[in-house]
ZAZAVEX-44146 format. One line per 8 residues: number of its first residue (from 1); their letters; for each residue x, y, z of N, C-alpha, C, O. Coordinates in steps of 0.1 Angstrom, whole numbers. Layout:
REM residues N
NUM> A> X/Y/Z/X/Y/Z/X/Y/Z/X/Y/Z; ...
//
This chain:
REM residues 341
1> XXXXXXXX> 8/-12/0/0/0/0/9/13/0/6/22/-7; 20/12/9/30/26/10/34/27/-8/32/36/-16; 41/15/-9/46/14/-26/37/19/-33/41/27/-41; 23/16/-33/11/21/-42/12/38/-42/13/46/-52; 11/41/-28/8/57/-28/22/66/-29/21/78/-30; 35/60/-29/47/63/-32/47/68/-48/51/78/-52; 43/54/-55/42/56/-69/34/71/-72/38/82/-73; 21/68/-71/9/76/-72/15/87/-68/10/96/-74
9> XXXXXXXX> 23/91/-61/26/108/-57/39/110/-67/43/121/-68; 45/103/-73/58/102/-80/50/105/-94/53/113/-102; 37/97/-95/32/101/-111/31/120/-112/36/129/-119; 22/120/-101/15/129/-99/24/141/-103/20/150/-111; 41/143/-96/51/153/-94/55/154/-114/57/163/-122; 56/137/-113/59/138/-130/50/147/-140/55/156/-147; 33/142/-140/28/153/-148/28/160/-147/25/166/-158; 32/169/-136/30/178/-132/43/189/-140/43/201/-143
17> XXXXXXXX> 51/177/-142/66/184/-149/63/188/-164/65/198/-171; 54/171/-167/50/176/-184/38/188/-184/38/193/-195; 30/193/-177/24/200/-181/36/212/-184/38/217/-195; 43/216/-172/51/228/-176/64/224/-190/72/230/-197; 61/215/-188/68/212/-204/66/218/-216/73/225/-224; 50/213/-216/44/214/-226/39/228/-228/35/233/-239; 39/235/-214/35/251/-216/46/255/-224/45/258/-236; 57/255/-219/69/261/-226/74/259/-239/82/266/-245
25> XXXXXXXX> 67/245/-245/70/243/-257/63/250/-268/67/251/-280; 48/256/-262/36/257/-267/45/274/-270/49/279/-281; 46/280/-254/48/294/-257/61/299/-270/63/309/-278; 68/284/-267/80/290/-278/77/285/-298/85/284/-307; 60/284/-295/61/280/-309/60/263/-313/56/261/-324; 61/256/-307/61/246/-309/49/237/-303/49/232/-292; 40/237/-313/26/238/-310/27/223/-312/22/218/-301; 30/214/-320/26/200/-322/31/190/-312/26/179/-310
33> XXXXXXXX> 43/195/-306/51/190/-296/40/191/-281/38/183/-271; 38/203/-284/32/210/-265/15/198/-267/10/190/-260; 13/204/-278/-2/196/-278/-4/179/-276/-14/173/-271; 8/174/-282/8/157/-276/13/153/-264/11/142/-259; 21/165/-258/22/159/-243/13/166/-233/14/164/-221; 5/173/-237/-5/176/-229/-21/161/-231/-30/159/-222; -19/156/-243/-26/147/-247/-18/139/-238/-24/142/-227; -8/131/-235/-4/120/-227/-11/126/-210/-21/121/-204
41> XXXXXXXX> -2/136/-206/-5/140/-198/-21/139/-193/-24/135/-182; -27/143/-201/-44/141/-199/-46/131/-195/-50/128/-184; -43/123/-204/-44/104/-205/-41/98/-192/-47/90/-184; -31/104/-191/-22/96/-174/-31/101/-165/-31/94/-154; -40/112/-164/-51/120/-154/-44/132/-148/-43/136/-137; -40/135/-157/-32/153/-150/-47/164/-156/-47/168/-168; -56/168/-146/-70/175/-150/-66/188/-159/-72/192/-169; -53/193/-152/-46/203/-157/-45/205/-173/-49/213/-181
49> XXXXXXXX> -38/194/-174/-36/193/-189/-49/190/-199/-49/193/-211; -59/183/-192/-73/184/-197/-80/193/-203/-86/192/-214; -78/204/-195/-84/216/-195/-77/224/-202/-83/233/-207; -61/225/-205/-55/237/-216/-64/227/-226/-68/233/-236; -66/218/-226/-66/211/-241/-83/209/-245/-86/202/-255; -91/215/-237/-105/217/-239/-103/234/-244/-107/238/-255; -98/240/-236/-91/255/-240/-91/255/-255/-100/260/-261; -76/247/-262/-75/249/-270/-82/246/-282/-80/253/-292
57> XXXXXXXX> -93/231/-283/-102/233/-290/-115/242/-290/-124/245/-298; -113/245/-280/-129/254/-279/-124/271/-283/-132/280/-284; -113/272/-285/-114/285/-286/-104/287/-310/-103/295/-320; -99/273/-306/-93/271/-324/-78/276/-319/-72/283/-327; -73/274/-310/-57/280/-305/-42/270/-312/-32/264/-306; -45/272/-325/-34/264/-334/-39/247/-334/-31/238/-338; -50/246/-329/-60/234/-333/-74/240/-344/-80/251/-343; -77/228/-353/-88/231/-358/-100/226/-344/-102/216/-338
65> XXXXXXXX> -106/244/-344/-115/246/-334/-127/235/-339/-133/233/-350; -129/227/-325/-140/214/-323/-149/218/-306/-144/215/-295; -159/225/-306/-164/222/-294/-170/209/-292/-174/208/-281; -171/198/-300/-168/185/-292/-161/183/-285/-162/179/-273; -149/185/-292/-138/174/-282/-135/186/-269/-130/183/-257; -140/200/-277/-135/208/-261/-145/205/-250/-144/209/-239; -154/199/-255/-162/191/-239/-160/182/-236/-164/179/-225; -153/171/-242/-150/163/-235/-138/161/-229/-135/151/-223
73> XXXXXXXX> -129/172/-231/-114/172/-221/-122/179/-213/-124/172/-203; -131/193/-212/-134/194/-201/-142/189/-193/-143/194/-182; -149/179/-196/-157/166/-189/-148/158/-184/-148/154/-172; -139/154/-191/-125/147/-181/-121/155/-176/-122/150/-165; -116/167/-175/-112/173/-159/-122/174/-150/-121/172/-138; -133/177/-156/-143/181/-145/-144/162/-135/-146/160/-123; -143/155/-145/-147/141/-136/-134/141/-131/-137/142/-119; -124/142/-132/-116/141/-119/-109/152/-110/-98/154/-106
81> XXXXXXXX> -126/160/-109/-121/166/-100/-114/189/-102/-113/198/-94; -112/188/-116/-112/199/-116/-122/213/-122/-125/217/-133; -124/219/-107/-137/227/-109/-139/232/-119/-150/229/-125; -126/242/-125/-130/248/-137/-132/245/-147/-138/252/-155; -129/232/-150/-132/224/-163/-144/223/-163/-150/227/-173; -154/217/-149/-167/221/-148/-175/227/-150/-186/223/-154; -172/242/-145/-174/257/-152/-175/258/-168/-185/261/-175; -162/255/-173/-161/257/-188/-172/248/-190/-182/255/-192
89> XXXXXXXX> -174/233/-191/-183/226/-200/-196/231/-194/-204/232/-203; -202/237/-180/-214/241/-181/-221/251/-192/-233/250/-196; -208/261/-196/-212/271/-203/-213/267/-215/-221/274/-221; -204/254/-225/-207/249/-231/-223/242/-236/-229/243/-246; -225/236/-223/-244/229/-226/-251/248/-226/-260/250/-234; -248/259/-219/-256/263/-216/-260/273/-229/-271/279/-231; -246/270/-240/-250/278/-251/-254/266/-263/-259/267/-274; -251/257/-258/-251/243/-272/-243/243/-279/-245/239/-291
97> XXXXXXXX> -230/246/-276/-217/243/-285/-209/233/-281/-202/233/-271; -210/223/-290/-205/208/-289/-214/197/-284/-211/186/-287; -221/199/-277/-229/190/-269/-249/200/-271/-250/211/-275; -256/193/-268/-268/193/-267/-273/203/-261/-276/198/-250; -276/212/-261/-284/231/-254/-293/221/-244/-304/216/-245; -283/222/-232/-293/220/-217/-292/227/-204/-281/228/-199; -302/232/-199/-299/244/-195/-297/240/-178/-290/248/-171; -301/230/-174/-305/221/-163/-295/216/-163/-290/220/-152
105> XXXXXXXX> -286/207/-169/-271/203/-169/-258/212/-165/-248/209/-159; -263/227/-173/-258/238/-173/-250/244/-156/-239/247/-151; -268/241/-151/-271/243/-135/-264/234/-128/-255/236/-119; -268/222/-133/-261/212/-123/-246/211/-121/-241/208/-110; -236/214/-133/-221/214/-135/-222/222/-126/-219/219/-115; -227/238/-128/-223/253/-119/-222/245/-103/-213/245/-95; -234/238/-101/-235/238/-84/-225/229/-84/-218/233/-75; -220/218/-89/-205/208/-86/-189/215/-87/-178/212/-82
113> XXXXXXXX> -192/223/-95/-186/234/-98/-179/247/-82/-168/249/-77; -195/252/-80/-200/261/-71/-194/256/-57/-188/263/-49; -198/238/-56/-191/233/-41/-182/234/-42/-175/236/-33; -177/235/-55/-159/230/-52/-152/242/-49/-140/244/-45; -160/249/-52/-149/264/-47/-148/276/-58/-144/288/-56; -154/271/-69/-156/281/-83/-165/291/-82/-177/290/-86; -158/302/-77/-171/313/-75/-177/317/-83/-189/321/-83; -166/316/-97/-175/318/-113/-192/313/-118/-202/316/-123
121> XXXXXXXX> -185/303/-111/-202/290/-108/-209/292/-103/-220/289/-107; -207/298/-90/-215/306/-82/-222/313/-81/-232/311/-74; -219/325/-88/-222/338/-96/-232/334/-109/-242/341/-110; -230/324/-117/-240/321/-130/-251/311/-118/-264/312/-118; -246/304/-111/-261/298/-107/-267/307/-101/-279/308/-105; -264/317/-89/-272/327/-83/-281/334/-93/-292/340/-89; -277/334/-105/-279/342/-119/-294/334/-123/-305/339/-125; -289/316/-124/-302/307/-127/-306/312/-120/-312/321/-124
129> XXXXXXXX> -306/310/-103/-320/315/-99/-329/325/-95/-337/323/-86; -327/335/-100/-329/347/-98/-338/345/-111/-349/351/-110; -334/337/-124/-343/342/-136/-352/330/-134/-365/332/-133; -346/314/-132/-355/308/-130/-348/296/-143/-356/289/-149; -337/296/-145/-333/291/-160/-322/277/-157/-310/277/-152; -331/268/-162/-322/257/-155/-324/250/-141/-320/240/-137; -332/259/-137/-333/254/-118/-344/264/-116/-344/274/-121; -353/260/-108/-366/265/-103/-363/278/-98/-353/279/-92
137> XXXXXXXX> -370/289/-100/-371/301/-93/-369/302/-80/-378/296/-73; -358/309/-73/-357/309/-59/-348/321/-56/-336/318/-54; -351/334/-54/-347/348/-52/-335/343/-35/-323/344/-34; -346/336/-25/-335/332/-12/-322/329/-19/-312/337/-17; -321/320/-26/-311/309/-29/-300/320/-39/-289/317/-45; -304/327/-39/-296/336/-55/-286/342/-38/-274/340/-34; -293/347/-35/-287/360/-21/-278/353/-16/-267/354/-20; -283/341/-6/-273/329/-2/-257/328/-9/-246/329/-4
145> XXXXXXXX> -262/326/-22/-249/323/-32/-241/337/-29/-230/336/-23; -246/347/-33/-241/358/-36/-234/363/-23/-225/372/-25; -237/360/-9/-235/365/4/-221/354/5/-212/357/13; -221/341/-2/-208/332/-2/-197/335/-7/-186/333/-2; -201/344/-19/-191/355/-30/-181/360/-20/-170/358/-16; -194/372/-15/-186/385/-4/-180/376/6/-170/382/11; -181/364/12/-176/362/25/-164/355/21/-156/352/29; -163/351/4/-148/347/-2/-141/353/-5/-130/350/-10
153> XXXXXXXX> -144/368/-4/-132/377/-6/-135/383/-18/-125/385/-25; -149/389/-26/-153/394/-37/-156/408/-36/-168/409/-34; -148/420/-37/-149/430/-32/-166/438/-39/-174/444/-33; -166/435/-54/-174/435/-60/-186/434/-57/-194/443/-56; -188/419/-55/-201/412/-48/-207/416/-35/-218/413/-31; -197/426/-28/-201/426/-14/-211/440/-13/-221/445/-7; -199/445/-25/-207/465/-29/-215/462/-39/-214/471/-47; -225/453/-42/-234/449/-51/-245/447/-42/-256/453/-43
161> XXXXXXXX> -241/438/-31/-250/430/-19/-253/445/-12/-265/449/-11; -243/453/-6/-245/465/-4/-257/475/-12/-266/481/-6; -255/475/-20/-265/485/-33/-278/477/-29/-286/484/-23; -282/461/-31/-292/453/-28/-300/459/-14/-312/462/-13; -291/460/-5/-300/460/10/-303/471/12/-314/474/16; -291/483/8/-299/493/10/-311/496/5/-321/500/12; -313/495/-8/-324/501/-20/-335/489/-21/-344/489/-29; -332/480/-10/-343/468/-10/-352/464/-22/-363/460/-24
169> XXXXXXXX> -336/467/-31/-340/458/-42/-336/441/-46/-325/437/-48; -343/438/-46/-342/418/-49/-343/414/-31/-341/402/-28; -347/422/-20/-342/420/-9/-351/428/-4/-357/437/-10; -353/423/10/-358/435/24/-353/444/27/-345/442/37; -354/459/22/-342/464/28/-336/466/43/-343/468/53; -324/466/43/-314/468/57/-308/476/57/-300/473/48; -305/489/62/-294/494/62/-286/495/71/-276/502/68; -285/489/82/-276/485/92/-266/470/77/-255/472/73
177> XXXXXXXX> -272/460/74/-268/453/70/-262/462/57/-252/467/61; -266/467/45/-258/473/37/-250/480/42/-241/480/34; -245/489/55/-234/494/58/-220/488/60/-208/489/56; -228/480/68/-215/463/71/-208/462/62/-196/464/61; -215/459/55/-213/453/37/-205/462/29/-194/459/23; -215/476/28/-199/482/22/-185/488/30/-175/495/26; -188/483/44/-176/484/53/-165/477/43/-155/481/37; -174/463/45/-165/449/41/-160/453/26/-148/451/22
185> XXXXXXXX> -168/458/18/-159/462/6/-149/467/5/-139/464/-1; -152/482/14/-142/486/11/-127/483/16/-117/487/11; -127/476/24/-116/465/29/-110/460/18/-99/460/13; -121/453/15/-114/439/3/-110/452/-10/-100/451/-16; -117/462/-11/-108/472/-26/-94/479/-18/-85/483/-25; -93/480/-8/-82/484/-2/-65/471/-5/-54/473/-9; -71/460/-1/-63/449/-2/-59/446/-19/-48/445/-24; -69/446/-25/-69/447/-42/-59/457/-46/-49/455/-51
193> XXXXXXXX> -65/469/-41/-54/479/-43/-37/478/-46/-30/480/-56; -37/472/-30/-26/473/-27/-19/458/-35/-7/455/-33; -24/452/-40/-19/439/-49/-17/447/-64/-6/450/-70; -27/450/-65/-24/460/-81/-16/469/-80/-12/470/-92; -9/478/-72/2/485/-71/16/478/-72/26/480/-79; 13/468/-61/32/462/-59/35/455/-76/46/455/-82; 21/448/-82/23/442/-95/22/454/-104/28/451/-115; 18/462/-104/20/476/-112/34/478/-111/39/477/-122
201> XXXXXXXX> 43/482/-100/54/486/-99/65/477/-108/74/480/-115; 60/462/-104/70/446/-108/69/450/-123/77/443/-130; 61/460/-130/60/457/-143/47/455/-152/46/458/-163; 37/448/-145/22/442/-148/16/456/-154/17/466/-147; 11/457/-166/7/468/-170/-8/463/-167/-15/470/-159; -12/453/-171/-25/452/-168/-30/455/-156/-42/457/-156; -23/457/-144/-27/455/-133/-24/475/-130/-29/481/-121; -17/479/-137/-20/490/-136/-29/498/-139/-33/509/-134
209> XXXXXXXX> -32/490/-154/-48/494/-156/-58/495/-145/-62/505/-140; -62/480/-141/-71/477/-130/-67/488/-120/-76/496/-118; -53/493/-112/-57/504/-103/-61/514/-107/-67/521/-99; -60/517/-120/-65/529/-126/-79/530/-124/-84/541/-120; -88/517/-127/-98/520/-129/-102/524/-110/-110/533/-106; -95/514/-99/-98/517/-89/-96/530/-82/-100/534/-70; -88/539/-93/-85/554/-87/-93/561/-95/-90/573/-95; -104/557/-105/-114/566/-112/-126/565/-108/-136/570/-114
217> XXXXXXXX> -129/557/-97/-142/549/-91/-139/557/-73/-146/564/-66; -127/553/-73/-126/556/-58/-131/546/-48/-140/547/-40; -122/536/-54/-125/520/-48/-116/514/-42/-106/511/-50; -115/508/-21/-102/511/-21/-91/521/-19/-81/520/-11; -92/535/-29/-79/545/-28/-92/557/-28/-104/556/-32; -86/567/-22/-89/580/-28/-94/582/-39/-89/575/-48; -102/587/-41/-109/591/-60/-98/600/-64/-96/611/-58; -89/595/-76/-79/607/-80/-75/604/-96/-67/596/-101
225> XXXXXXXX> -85/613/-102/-83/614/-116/-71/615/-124/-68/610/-135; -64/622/-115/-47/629/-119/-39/608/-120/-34/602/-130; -42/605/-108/-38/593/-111/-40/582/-112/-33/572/-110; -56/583/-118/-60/575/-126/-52/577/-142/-45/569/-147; -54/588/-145/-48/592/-158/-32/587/-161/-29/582/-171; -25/588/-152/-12/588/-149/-12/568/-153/-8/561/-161; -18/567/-143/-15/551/-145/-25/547/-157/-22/536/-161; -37/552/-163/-41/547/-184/-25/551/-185/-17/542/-185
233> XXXXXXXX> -21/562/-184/-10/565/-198/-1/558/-197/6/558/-207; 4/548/-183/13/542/-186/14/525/-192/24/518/-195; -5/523/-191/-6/510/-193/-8/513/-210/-2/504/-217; -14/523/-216/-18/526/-229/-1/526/-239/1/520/-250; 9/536/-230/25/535/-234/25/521/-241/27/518/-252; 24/511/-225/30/498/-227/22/489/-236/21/477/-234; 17/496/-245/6/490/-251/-7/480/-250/-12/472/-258; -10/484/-235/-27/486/-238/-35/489/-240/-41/497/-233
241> XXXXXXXX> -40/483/-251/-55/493/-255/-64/497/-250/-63/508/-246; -76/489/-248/-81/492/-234/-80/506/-228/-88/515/-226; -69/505/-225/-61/517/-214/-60/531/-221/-59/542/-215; -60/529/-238/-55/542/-246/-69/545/-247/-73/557/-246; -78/534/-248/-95/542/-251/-100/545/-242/-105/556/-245; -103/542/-228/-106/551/-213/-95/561/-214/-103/570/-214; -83/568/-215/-78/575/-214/-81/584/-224/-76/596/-222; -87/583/-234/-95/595/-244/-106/598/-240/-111/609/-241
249> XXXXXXXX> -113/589/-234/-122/593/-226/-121/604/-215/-128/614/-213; -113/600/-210/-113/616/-202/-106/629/-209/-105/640/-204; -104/626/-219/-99/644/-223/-109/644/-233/-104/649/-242; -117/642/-235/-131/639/-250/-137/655/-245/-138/662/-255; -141/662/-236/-146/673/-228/-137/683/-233/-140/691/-242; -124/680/-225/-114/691/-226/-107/693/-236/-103/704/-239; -105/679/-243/-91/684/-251/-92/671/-262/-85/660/-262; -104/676/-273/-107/665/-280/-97/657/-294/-99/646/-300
257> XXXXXXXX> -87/669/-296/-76/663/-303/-67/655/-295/-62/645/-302; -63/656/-282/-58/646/-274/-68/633/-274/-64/621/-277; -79/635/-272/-90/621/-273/-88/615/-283/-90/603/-283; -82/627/-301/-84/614/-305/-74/608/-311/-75/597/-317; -65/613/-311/-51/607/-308/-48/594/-300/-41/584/-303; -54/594/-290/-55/583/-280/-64/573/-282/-63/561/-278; -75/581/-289/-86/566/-293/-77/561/-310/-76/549/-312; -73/569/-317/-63/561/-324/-50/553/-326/-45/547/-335
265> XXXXXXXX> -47/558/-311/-32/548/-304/-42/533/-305/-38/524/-313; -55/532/-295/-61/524/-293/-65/515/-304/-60/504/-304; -74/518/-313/-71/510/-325/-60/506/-329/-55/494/-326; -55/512/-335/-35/508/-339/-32/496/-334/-26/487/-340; -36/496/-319/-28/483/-315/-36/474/-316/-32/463/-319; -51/476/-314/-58/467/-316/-57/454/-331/-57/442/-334; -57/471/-341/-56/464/-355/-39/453/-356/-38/443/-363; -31/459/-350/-21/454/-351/-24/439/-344/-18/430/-350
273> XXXXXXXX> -30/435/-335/-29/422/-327/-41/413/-330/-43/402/-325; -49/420/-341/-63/416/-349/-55/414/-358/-56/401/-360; -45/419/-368/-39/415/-382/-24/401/-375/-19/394/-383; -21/400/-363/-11/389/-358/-21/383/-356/-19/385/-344; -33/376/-356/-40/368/-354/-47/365/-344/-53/354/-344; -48/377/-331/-55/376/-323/-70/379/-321/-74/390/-319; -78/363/-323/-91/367/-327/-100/378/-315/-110/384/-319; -96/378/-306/-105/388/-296/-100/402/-296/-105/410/-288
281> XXXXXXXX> -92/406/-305/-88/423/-308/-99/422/-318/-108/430/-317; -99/413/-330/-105/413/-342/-123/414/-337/-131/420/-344; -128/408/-325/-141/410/-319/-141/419/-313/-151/426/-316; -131/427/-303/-133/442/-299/-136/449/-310/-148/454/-310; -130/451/-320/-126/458/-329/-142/459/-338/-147/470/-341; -150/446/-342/-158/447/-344/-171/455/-333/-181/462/-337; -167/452/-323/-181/457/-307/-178/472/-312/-188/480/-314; -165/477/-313/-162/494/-312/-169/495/-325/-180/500/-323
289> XXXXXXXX> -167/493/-336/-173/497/-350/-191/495/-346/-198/505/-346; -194/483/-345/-206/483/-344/-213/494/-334/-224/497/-337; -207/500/-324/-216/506/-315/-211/518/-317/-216/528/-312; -203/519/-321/-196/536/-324/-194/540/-307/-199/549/-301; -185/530/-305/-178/536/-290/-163/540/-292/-153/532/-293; -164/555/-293/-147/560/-291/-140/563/-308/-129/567/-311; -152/559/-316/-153/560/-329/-162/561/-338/-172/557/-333; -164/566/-352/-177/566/-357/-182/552/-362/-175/543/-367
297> XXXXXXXX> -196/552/-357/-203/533/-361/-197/534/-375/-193/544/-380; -196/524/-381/-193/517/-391/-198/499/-391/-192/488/-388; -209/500/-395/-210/481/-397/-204/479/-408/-198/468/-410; -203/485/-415/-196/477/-430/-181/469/-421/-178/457/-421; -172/483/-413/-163/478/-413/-162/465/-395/-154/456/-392; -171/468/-390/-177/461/-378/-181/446/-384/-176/437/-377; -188/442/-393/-190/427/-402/-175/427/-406/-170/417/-400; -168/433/-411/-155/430/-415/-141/420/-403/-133/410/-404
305> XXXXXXXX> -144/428/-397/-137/425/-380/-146/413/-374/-141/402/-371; -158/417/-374/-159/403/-368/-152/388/-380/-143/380/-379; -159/389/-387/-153/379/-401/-140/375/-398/-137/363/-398; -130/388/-395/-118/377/-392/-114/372/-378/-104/366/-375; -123/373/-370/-123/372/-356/-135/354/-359/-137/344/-352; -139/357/-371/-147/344/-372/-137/332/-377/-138/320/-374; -127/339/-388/-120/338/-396/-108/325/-384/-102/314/-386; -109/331/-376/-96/327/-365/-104/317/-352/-100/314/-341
313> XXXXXXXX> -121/314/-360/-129/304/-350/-130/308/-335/-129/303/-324; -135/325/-341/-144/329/-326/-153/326/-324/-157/330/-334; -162/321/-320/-176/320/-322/-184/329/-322/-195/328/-327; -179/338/-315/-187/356/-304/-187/361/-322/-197/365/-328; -174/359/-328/-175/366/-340/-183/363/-355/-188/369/-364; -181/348/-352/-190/344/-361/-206/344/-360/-213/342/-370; -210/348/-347/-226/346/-342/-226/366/-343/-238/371/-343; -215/376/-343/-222/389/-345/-220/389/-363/-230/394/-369
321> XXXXXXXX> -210/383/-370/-214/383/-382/-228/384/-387/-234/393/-394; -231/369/-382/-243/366/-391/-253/375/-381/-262/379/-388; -254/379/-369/-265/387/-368/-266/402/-379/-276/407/-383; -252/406/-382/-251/420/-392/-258/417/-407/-265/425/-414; -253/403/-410/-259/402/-425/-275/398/-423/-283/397/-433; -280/397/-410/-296/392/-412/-301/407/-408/-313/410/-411; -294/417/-402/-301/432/-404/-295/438/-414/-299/449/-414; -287/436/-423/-285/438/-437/-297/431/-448/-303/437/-457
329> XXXXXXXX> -299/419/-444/-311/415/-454/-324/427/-449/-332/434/-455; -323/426/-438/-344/434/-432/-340/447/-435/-350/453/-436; -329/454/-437/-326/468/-439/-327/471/-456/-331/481/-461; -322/456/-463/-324/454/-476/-341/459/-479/-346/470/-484; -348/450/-474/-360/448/-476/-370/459/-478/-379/461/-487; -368/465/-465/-373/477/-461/-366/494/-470/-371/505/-469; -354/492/-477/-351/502/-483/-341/510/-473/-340/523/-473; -336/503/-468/-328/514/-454/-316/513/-456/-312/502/-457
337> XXXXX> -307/525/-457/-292/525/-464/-285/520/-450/-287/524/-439; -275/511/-454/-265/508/-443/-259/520/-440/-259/528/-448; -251/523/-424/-243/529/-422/-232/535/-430/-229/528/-440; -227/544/-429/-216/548/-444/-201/550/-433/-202/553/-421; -188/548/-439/-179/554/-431/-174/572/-432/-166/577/-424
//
């Protein structure tokens, strides 16, 4: 029996090596290599490697995109055990990509999911029942979940549950209890804070973003525009987008040739990492065209973007495609000129 569980922890340290194997092989380009030892690795029961490899068919990541098979690596992680895989395939039944549109199964992964510690899960089932989708109507059962959020450390959830008690909406109102609550938030945005700073300093642009947004909210830090602005321009510098189009946003009032300089830094990169093949700049890229955020609408060129964002087996992009060409036909019909650039 010792020999048994001797081995068994010796497997265990081993996969554990090929997964970071295979990450490294993947990151350096060597995609056919990373992808069969993450297949072994699966095999032998490393959940880990399951799940990059539900990842990479479900999303088309130098595999021809299959949401079959990306449910059933994530069905094999989730059966042994790992939450997120559970997560991922719920959202799979919950849209009908690869497997059968069930909305009830959907539910059921979230709550196996939800025990195990996946607040993500947690969050979409409180969601079921609140609408009633998948699992019987139960407004108690949504709050419960949602009060599990805040007491895991969801700074978010807690100043949500806060907004809830006071305005005794979805709830009775409390305001002794809503105060607590955004006590407790503001705690957990203080601690956030102070994580997004020291990784802001190490270098993490993204995470300077995130404080940015927590010093334009006043979440956590002082409300301070000056250095909200300060930290967009250094994450927009380091080329995030994102970061260059809220940061046009605030001079749009004052100083609208700065705005749009900045909302064209923002594209630029976008277009640049949409033309290297990254299909989710090529779906931003489409959301900003289509809605004329930070730019003038344009569907001609918004169907375009999505296309290659469909092009690269997004699905988000292939499902806004075809919604643009079916109000292109009713706009046909009716005599209604498409958008112009």
């Amino acid at each position: 029996m010792k020999r048994y569980l001797y081995l068994a922890v010796i497997a265990m340290f081993c996969m554990g090596g090929v997964f970071e194997d295979a990450d490294k092989l993947y990151e350096d380009g060597d995609y056919f290599k990373a992808i069969k030892m993450w297949q072994r690795s699966c095999d032998g029961g490393d959940t880990q490697s399951c799940y990059m490899l539900g990842n990479l068919y479900r999303f088309g990541r130098n595999v021809t995109q299959n949401y079959q098979k990306a449910a059933n690596f994530y069905q094999k992680a989730c059966d042994d055990g790992d939450m997120t895989g559970c997560y991922e395939l719920a959202g799979l039944y919950f849209e009908g990509y690869g497997v059968r549109q069930d909305y009830q199964k959907a539910a059921s992964l979230h709550q196996k999911a939800c025990d195990g510690g996946n607040m993500f899960s947690c969050n979409l089932l409180a969601i079921s029942y609140e609408s009633g989708i998948g699992v019987p109507r139960d407004k108690h059962k949504a709050m419960v979940l949602r009060q599990m959020i805040c007491d895991n450390g969801d700074a978010d959830m807690c100043n949500n549950l806060a907004y809830l008690y006071k305005n005794g909406d979805k709830v009775r109102q409390d305001l002794q209890k809503a105060e607590s609550l955004y006590k407790k938030a503001a705690v957990l945005y203080q601690k956030k804070a102070q994580i997004n700073q020291k990784k802001c300093d190490e270098g993490d642009l993204y995470e300077c973003q995130r404080l940015a947004d927590l010093y334009l909210d006043g979440r956590g830090v002082e409300k301070d525009f000056k250095k909200a602005a300060d930290l967009y321009q250094k994450a927009c510098d380091g080329g995030r987008a994102a970061a260059c189009l809220t940061l046009g946003d605030f001079y749009k009032a004052g100083n609208y040739q700065k705005a749009e300089s900045l909302y064209q830094s923002g594209l630029n990169l976008l277009k640049n990492t949409c033309e290297s093949g990254d299909a989710d700049s090529c779906s931003y890229l489409g959301d900003l065209y289509k809605n004329g955020w930070q730019i003038k609408q344009d569907r001609s060129l918004a169907k375009e973007f999505y296309g290659k964002a469909c092009d690269l087996a997004e699905q988000i992009g292939c499902d806004e495609y075809k919604q643009l060409n079916e109000a292109e036909l009713i706009d046909d019909k009716h005599g209604i000129a498409p958008s112009a650039p």
